[in-house]
N, C-alpha and C positions, 0 to 999 in steps of 0.2 A: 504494500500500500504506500503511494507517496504520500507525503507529506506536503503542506501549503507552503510555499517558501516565498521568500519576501524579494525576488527579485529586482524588485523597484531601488534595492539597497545596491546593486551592482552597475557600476557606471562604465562608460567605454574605454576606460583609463586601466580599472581593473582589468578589464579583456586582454587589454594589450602587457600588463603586468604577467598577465598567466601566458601567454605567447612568449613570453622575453625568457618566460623559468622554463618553457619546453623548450625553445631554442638553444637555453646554457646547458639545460640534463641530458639532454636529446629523450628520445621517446622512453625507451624501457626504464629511465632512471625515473622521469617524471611520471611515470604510472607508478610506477613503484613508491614512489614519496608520498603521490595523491591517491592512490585508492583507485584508478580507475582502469579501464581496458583501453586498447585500438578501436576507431570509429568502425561499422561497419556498413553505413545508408550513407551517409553525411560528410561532407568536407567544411569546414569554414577554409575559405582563402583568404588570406592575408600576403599581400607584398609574393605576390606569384608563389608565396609558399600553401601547403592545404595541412592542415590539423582537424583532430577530433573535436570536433564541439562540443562533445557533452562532457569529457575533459576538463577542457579549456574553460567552460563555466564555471563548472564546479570548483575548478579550483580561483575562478573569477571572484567567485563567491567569497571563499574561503577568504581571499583577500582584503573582501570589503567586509567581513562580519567576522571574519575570526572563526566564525563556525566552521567546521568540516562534513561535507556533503558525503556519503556513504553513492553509489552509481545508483543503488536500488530505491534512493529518496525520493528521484525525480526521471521524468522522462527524456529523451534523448532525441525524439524524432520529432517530427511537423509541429504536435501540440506544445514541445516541452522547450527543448535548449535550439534546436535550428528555428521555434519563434524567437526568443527572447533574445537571441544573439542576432536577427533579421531588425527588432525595432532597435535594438543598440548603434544599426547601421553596418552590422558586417554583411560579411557575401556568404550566404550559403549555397554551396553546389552538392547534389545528387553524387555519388562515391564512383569515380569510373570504376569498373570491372580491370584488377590487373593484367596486366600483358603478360 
């Protein structure tokens, strides 16, 4: 069951925060710090790079509230973190299929 979460508290400064701690971890380290998995619907693009959004929220979050988002809190797709990161003003793209 999620939980109601206060994302009105995460602002686009935090987004870009949690992108700068994936970019210094690289992937496996920052899943591993945050709790969370590889995207597997969903890209955010940023700066021609693509990350997980639901991620990159979560730990958006965590930024701005100090709280820590468990992945099973909140959702990940359309209704969940590729909205709330769409009104924030990022780019959500659909996940290509690997080559």
């Amino acid at each position: 069951m999620t939980r109601l979460i206060a994302w009105d508290k995460v602002a686009h400064a935090d987004v870009l925060r949690a992108i700068q701690e994936y970019d210094r971890l690289g992937p496996e380290r920052f899943f591993s710090a945050h709790g969370f998995a590889p995207t597997t619907t969903y890209d955010l693009v940023w700066d021609k790079r693509r990350y997980p959004p639901k991620a990159i929220l979560g730990t958006a979050y965590e930024f701005a509230t100090g709280q820590r988002l468990a992945s099973g809190d909140f959702e990940g797709g359309k209704t969940g973190a590729v909205k709330v990161l769409g009104k924030l003003g990022f780019t959500i793209q659909p996940r290509r299929p690997a080559t």
